[in-house]
CHARMM-style PDB file with segment names, atoms N, HN, CA, C and O in Angstrom:
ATOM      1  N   UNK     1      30.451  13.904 -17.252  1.00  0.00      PROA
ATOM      2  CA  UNK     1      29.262  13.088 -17.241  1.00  0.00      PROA
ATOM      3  C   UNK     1      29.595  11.638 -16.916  1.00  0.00      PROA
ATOM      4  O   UNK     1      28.889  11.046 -16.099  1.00  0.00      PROA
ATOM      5  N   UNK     2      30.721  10.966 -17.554  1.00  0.00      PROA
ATOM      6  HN  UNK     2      31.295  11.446 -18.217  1.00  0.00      PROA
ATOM      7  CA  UNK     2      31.184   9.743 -17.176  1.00  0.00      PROA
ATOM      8  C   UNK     2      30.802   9.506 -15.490  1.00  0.00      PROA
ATOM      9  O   UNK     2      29.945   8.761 -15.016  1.00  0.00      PROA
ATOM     10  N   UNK     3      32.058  10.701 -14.568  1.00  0.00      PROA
ATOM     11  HN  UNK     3      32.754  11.306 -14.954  1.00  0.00      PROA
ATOM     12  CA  UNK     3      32.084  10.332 -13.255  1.00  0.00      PROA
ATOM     13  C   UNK     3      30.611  10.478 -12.288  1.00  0.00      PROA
ATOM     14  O   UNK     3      30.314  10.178 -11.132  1.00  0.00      PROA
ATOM     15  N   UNK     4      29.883  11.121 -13.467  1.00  0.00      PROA
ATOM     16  HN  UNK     4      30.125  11.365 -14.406  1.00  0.00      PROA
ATOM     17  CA  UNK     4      28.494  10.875 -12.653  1.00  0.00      PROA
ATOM     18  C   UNK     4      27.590   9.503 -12.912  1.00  0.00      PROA
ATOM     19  O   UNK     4      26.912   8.962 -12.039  1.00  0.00      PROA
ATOM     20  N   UNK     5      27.714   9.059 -14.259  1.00  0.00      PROA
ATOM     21  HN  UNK     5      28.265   9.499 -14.968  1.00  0.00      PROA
ATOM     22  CA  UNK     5      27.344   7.628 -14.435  1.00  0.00      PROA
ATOM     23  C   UNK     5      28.199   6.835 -14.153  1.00  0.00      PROA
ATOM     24  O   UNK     5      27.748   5.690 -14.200  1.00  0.00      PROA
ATOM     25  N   UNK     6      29.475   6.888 -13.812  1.00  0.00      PROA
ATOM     26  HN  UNK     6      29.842   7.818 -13.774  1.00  0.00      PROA
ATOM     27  CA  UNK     6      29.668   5.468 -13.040  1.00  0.00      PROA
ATOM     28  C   UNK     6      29.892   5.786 -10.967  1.00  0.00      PROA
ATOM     29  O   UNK     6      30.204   5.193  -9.934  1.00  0.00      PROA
ATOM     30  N   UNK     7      29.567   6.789 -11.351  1.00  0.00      PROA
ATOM     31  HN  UNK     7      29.314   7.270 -12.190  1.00  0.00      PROA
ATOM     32  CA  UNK     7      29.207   6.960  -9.367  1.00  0.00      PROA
ATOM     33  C   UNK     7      28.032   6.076  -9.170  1.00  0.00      PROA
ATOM     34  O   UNK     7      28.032   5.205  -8.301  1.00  0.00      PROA
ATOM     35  N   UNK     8      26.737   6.350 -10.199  1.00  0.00      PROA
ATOM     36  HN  UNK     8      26.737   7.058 -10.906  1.00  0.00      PROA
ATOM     37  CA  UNK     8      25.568   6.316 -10.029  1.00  0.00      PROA
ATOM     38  C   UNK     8      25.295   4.412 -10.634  1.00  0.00      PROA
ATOM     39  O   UNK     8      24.154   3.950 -10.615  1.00  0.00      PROA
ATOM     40  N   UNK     9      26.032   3.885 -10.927  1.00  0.00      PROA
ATOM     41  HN  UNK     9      26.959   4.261 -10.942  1.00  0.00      PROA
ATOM     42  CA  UNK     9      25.988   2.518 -11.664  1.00  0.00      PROA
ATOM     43  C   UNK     9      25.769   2.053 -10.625  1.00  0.00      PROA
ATOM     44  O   UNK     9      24.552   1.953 -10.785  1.00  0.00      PROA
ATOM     45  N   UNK    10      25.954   1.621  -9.535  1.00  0.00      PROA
ATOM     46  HN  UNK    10      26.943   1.702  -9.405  1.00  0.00      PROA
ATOM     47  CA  UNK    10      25.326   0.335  -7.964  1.00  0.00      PROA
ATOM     48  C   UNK    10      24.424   1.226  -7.608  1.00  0.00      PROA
ATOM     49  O   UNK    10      24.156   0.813  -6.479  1.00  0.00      PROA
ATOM     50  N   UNK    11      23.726   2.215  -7.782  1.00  0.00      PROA
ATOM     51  HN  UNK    11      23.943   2.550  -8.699  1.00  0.00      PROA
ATOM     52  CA  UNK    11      22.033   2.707  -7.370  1.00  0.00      PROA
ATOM     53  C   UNK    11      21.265   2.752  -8.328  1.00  0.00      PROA
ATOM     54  O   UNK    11      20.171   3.316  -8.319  1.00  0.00      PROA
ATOM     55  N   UNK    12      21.930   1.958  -9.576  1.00  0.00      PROA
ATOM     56  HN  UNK    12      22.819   1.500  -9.584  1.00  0.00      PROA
ATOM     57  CA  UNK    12      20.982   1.679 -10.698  1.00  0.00      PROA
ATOM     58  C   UNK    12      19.340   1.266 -10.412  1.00  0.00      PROA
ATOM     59  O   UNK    12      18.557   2.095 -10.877  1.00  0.00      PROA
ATOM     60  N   UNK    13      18.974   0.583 -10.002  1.00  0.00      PROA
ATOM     61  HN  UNK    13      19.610  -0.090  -9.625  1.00  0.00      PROA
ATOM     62  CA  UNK    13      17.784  -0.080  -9.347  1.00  0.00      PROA
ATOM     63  C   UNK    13      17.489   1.033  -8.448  1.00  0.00      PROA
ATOM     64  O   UNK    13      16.491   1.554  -8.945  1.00  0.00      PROA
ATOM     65  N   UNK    14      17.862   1.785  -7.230  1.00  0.00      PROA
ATOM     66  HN  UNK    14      18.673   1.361  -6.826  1.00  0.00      PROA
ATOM     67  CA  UNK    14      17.246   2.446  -6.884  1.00  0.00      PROA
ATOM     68  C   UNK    14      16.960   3.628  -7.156  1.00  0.00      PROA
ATOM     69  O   UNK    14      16.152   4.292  -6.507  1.00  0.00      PROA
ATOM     70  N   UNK    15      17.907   4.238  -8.647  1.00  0.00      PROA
ATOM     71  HN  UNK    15      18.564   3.698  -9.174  1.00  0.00      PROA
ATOM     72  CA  UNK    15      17.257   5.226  -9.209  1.00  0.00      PROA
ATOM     73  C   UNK    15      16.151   4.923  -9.783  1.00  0.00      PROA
ATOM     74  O   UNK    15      15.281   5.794  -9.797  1.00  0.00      PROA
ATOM     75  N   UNK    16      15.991   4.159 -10.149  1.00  0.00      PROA
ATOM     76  HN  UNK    16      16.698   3.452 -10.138  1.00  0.00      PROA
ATOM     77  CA  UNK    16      14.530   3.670 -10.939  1.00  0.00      PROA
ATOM     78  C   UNK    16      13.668   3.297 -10.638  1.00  0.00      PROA
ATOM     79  O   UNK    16      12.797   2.799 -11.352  1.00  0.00      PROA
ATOM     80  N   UNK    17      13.662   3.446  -9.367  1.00  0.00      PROA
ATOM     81  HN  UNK    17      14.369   3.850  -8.787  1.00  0.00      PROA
ATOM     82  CA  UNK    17      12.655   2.568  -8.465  1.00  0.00      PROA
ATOM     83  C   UNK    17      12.212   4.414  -8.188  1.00  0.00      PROA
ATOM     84  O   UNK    17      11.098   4.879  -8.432  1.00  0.00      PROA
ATOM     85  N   UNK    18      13.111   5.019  -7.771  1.00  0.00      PROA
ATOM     86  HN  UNK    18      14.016   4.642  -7.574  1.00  0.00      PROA
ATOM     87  CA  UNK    18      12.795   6.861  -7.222  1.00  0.00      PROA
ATOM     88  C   UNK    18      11.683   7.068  -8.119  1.00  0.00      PROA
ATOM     89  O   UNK    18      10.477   7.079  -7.874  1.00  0.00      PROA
ATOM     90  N   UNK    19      12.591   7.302  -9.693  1.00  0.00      PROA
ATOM     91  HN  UNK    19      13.571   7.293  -9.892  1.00  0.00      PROA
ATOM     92  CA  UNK    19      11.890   7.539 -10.768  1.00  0.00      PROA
ATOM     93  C   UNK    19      10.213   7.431 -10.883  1.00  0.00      PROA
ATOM     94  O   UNK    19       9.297   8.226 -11.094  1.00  0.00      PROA
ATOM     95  N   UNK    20      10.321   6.208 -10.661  1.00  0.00      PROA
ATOM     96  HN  UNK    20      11.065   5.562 -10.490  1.00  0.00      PROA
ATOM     97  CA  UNK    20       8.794   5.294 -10.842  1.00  0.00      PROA
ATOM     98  C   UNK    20       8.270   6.127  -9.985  1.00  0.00      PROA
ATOM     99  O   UNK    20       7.694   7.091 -10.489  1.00  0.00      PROA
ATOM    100  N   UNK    21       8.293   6.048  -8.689  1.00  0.00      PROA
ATOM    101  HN  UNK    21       8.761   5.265  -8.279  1.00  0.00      PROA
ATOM    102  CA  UNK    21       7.565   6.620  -7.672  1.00  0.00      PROA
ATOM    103  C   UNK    21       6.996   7.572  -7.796  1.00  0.00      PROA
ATOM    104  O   UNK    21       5.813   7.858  -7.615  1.00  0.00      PROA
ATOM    105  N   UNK    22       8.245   8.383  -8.274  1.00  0.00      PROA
ATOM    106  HN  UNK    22       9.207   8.150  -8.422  1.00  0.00      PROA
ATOM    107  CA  UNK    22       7.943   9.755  -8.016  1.00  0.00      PROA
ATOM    108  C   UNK    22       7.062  10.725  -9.187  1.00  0.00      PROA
ATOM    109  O   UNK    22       6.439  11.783  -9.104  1.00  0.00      PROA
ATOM    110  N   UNK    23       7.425   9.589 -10.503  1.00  0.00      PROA
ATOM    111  HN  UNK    23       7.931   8.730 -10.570  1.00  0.00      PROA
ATOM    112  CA  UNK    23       5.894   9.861 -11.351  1.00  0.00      PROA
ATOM    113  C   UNK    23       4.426   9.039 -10.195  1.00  0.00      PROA
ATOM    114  O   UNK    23       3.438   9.709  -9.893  1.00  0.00      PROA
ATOM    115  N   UNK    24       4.502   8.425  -9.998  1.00  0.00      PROA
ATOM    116  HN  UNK    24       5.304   7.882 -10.244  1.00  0.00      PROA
ATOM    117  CA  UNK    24       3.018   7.541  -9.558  1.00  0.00      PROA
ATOM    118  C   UNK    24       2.555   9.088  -8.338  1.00  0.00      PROA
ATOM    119  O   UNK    24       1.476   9.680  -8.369  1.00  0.00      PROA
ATOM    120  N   UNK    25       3.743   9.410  -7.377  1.00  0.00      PROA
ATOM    121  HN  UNK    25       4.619   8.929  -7.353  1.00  0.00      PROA
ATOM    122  CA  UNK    25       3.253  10.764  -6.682  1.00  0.00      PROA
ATOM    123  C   UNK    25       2.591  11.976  -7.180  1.00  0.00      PROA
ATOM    124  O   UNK    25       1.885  12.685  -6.461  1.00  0.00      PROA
ATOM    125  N   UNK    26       2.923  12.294  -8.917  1.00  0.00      PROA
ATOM    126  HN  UNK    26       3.497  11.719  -9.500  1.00  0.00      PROA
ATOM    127  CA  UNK    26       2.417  13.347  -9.340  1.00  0.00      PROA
ATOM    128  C   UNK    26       1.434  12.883 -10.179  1.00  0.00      PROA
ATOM    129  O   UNK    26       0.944  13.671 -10.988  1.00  0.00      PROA
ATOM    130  N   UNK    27       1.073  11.788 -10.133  1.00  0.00      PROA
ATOM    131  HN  UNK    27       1.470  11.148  -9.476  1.00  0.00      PROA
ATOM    132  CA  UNK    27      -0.265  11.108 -11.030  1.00  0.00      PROA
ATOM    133  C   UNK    27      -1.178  11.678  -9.649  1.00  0.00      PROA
ATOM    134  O   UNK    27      -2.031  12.555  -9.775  1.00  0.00      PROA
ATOM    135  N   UNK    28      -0.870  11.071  -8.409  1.00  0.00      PROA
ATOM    136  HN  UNK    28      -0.176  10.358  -8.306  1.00  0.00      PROA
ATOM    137  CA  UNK    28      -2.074  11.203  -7.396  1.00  0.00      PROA
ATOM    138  C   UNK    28      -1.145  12.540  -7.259  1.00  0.00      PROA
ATOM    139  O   UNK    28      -0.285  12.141  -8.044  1.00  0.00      PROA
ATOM    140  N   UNK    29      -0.718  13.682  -6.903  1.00  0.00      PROA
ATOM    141  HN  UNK    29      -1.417  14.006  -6.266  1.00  0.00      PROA
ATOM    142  CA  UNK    29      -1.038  15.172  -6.963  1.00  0.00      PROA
ATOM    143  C   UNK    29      -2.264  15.719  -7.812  1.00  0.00      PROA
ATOM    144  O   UNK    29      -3.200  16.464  -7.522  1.00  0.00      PROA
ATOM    145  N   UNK    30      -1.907  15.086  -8.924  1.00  0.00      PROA
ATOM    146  HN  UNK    30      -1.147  14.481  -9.160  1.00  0.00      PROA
ATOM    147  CA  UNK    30      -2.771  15.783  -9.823  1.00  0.00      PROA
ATOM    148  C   UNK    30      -4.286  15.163  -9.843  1.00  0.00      PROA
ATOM    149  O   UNK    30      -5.132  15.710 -10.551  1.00  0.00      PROA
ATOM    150  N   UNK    31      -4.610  14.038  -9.073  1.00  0.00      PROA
ATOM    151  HN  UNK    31      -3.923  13.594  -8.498  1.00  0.00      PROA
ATOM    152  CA  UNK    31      -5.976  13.364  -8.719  1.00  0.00      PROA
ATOM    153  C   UNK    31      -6.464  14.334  -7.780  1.00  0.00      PROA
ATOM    154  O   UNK    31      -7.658  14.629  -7.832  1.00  0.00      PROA
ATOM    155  N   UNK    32      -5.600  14.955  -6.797  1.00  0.00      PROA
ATOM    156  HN  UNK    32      -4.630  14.714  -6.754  1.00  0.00      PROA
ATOM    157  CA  UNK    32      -6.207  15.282  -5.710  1.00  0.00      PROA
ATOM    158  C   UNK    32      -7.485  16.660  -6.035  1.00  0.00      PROA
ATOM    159  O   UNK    32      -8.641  16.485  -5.650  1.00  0.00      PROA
ATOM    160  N   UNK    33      -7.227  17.491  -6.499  1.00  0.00      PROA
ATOM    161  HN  UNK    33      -6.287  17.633  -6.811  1.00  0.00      PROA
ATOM    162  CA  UNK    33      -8.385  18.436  -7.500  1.00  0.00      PROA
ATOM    163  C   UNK    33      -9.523  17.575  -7.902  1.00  0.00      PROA
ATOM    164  O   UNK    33     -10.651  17.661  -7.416  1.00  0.00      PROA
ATOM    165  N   UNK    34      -9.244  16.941  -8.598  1.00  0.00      PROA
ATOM    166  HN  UNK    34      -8.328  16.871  -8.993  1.00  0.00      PROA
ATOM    167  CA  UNK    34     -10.666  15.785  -9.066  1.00  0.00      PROA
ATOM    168  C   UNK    34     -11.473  15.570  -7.709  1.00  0.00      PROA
ATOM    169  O   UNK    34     -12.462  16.225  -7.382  1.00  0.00      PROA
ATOM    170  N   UNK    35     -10.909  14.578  -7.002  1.00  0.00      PROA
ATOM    171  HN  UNK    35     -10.105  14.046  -7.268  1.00  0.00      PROA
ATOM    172  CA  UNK    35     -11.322  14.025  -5.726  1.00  0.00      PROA
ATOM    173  C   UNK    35     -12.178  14.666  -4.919  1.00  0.00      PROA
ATOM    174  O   UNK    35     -13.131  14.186  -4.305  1.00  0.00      PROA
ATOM    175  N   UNK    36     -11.648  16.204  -4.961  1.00  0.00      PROA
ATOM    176  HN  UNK    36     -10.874  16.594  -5.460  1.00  0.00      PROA
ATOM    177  CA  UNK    36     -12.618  17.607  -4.060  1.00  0.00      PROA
ATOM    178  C   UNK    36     -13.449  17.953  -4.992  1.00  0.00      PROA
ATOM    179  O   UNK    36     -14.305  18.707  -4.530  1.00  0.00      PROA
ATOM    180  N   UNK    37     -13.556  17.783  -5.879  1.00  0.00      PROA
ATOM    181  HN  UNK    37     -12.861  17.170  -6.254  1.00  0.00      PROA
ATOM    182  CA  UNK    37     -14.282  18.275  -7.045  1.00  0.00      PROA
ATOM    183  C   UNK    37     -15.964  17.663  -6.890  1.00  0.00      PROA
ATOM    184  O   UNK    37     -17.090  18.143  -6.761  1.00  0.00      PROA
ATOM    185  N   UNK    38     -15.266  16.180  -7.003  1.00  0.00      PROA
ATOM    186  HN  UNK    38     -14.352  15.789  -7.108  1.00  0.00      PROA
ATOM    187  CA  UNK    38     -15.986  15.337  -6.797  1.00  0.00      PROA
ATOM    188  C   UNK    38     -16.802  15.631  -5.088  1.00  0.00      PROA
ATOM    189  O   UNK    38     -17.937  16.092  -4.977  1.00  0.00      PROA
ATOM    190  N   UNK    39     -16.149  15.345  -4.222  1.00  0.00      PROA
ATOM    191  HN  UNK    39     -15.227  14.970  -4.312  1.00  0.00      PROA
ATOM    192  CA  UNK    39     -16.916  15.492  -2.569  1.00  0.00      PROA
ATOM    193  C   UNK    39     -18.002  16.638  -2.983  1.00  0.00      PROA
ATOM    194  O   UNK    39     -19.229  16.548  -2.970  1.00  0.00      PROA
ATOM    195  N   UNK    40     -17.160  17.767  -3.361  1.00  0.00      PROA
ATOM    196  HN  UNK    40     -16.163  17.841  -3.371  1.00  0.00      PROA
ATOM    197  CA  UNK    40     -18.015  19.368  -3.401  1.00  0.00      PROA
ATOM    198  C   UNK    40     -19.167  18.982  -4.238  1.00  0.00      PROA
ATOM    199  O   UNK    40     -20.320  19.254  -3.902  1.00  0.00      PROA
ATOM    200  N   UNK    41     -18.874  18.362  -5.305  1.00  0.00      PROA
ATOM    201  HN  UNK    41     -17.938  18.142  -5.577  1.00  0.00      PROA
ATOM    202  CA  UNK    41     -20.308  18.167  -6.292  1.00  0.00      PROA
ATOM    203  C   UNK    41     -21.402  17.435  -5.873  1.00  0.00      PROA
ATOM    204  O   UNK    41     -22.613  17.654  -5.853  1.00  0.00      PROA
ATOM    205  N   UNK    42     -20.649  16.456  -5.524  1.00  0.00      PROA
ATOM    206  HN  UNK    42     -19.665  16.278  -5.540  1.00  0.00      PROA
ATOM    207  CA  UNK    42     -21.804  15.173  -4.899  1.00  0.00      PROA
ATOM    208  C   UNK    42     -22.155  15.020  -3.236  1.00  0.00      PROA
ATOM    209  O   UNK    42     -22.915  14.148  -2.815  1.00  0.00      PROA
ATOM    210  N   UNK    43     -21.376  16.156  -2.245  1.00  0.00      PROA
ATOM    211  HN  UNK    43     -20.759  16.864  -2.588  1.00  0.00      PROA
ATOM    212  CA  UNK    43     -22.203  15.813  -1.140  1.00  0.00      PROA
ATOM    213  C   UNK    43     -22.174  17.639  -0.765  1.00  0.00      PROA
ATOM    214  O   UNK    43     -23.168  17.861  -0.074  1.00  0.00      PROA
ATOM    215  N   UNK    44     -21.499  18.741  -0.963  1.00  0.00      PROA
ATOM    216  HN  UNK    44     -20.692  18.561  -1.525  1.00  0.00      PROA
ATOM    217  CA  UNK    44     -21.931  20.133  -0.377  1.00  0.00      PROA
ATOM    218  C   UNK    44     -22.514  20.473  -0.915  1.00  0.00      PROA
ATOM    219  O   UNK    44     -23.045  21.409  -0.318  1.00  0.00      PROA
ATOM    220  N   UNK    45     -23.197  20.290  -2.550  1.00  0.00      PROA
ATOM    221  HN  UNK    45     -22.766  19.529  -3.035  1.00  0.00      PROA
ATOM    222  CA  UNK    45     -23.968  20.864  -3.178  1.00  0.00      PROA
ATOM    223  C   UNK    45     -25.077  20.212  -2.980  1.00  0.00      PROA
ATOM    224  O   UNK    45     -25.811  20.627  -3.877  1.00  0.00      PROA
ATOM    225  N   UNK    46     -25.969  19.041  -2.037  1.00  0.00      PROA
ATOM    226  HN  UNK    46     -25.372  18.704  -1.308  1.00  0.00      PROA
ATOM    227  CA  UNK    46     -26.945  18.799  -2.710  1.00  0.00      PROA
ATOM    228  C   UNK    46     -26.729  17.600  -1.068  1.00  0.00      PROA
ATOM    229  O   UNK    46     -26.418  16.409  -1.033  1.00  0.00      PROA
ATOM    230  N   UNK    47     -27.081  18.652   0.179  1.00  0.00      PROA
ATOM    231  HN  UNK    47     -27.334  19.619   0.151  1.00  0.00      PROA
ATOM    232  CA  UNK    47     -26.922  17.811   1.446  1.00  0.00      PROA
ATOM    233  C   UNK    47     -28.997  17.311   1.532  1.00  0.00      PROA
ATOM    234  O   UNK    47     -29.411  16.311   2.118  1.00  0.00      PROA
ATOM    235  N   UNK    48     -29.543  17.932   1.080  1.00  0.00      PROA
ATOM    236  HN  UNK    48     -29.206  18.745   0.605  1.00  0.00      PROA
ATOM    237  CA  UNK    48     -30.729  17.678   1.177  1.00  0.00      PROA
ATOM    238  C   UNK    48     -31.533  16.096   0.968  1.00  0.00      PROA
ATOM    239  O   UNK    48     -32.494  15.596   1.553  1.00  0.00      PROA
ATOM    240  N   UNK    49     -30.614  15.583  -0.186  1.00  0.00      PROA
ATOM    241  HN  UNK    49     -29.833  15.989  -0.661  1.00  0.00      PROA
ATOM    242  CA  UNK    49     -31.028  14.103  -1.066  1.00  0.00      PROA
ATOM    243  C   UNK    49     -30.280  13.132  -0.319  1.00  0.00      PROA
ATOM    244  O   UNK    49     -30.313  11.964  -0.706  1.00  0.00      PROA
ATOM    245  N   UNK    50     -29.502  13.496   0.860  1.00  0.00      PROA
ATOM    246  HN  UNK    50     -29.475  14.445   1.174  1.00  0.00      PROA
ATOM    247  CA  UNK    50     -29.258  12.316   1.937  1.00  0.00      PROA
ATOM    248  C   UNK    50     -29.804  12.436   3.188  1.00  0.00      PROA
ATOM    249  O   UNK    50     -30.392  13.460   3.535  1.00  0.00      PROA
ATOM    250  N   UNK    51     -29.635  11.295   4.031  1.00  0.00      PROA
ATOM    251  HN  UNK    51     -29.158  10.462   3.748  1.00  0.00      PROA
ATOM    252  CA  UNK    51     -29.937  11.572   5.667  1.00  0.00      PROA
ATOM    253  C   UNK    51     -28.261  12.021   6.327  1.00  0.00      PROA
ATOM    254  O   UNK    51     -27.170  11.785   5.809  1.00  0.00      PROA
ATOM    255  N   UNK    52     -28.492  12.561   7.315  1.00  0.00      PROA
ATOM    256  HN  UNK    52     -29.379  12.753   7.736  1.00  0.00      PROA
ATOM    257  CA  UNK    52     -27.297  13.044   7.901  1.00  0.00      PROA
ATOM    258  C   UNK    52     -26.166  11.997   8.202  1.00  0.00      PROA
ATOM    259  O   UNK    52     -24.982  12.301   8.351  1.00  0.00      PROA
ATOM    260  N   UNK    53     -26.612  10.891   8.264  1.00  0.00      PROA
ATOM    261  HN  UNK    53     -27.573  10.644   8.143  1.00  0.00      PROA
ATOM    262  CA  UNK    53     -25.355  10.010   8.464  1.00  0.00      PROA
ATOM    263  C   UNK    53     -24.749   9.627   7.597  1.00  0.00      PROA
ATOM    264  O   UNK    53     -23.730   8.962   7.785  1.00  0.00      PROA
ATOM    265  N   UNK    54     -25.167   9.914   6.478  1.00  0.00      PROA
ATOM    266  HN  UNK    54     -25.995  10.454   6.326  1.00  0.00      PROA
ATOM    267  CA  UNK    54     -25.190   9.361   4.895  1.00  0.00      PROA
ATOM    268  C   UNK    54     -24.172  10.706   4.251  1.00  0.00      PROA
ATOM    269  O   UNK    54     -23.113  10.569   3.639  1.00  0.00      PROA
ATOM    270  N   UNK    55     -24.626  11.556   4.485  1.00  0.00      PROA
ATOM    271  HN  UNK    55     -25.486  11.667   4.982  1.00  0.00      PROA
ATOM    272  CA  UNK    55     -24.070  12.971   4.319  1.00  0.00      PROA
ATOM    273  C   UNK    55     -22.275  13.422   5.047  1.00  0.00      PROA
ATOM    274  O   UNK    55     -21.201  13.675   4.501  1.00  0.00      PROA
ATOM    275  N   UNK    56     -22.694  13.342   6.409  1.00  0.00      PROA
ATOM    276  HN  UNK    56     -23.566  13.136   6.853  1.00  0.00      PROA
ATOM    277  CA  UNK    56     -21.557  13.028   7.259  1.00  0.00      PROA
ATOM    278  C   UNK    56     -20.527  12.272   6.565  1.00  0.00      PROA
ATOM    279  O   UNK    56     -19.484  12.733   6.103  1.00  0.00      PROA
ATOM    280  N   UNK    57     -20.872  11.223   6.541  1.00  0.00      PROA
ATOM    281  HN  UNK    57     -21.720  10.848   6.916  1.00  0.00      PROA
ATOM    282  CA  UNK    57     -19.802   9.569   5.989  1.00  0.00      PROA
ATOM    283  C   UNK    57     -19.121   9.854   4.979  1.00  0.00      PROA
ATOM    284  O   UNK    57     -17.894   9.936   4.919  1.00  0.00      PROA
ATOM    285  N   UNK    58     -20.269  10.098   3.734  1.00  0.00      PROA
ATOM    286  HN  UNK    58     -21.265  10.031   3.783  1.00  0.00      PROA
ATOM    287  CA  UNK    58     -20.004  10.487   2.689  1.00  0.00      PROA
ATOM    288  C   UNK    58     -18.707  12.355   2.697  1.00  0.00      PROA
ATOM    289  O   UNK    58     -18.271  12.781   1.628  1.00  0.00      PROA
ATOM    290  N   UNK    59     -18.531  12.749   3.445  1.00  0.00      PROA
ATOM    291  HN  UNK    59     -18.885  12.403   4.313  1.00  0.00      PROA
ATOM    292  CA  UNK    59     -18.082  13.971   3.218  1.00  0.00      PROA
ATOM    293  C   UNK    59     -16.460  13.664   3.810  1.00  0.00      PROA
ATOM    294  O   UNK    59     -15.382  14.031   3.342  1.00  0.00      PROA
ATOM    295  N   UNK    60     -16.878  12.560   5.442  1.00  0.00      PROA
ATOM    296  HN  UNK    60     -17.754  12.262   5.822  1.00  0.00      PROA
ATOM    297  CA  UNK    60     -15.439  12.309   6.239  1.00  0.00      PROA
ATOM    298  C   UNK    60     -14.454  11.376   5.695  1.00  0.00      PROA
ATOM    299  O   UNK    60     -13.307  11.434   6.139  1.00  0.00      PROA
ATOM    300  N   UNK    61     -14.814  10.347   4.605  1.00  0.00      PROA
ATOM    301  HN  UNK    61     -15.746  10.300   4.245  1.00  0.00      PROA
ATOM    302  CA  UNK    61     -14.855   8.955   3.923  1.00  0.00      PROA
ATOM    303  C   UNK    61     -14.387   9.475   2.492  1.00  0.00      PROA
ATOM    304  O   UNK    61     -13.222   9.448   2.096  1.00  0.00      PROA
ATOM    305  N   UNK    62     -15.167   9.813   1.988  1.00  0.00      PROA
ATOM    306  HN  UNK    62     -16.114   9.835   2.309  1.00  0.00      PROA
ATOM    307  CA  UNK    62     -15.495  10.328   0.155  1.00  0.00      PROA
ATOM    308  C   UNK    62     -15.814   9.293  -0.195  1.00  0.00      PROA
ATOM    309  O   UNK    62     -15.212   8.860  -1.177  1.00  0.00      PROA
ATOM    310  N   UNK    63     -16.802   8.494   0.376  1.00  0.00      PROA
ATOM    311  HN  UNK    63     -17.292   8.845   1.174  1.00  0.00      PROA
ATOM    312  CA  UNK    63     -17.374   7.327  -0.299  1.00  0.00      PROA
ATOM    313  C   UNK    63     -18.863   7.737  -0.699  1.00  0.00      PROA
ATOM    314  O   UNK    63     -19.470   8.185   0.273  1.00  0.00      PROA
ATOM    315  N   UNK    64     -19.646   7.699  -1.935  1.00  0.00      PROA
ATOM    316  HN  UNK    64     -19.152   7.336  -2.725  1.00  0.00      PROA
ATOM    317  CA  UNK    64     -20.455   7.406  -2.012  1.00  0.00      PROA
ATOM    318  C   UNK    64     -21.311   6.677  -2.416  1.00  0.00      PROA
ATOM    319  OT1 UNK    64     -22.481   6.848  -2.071  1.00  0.00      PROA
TER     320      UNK     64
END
């Protein structure tokens, strides 16, 4: 274990920088379900209560 922590001692900073990242990547993995959740609820279920450009935007965008 030593020769792996002092291999790894001058990428100190950029292990931790990986680290960080690569939680913040599985925070937004796990957003991405919500996000469709959201489009599907609020613009395929219910295209009637907009005008088509509104609908469109809203579906290509995910803004509503």
């Amino acid at each position: 274990m030593s020769f792996l922590s002092s291999y790894l001692k001058p990428y100190r900073k950029t292990l931790i920088a990986t680290l960080i990242l690569a939680g913040i990547n599985q925070v937004f993995s796990l957003m991405d379900p919500q996000v469709l959740r959201w489009l599907i609820d609020n613009y395929l279920t219910t295209p009637d209560k907009r005008t088509a450009n509104e609908y469109l935007m809203g579906i290509l965008m995910g803004l509503g």
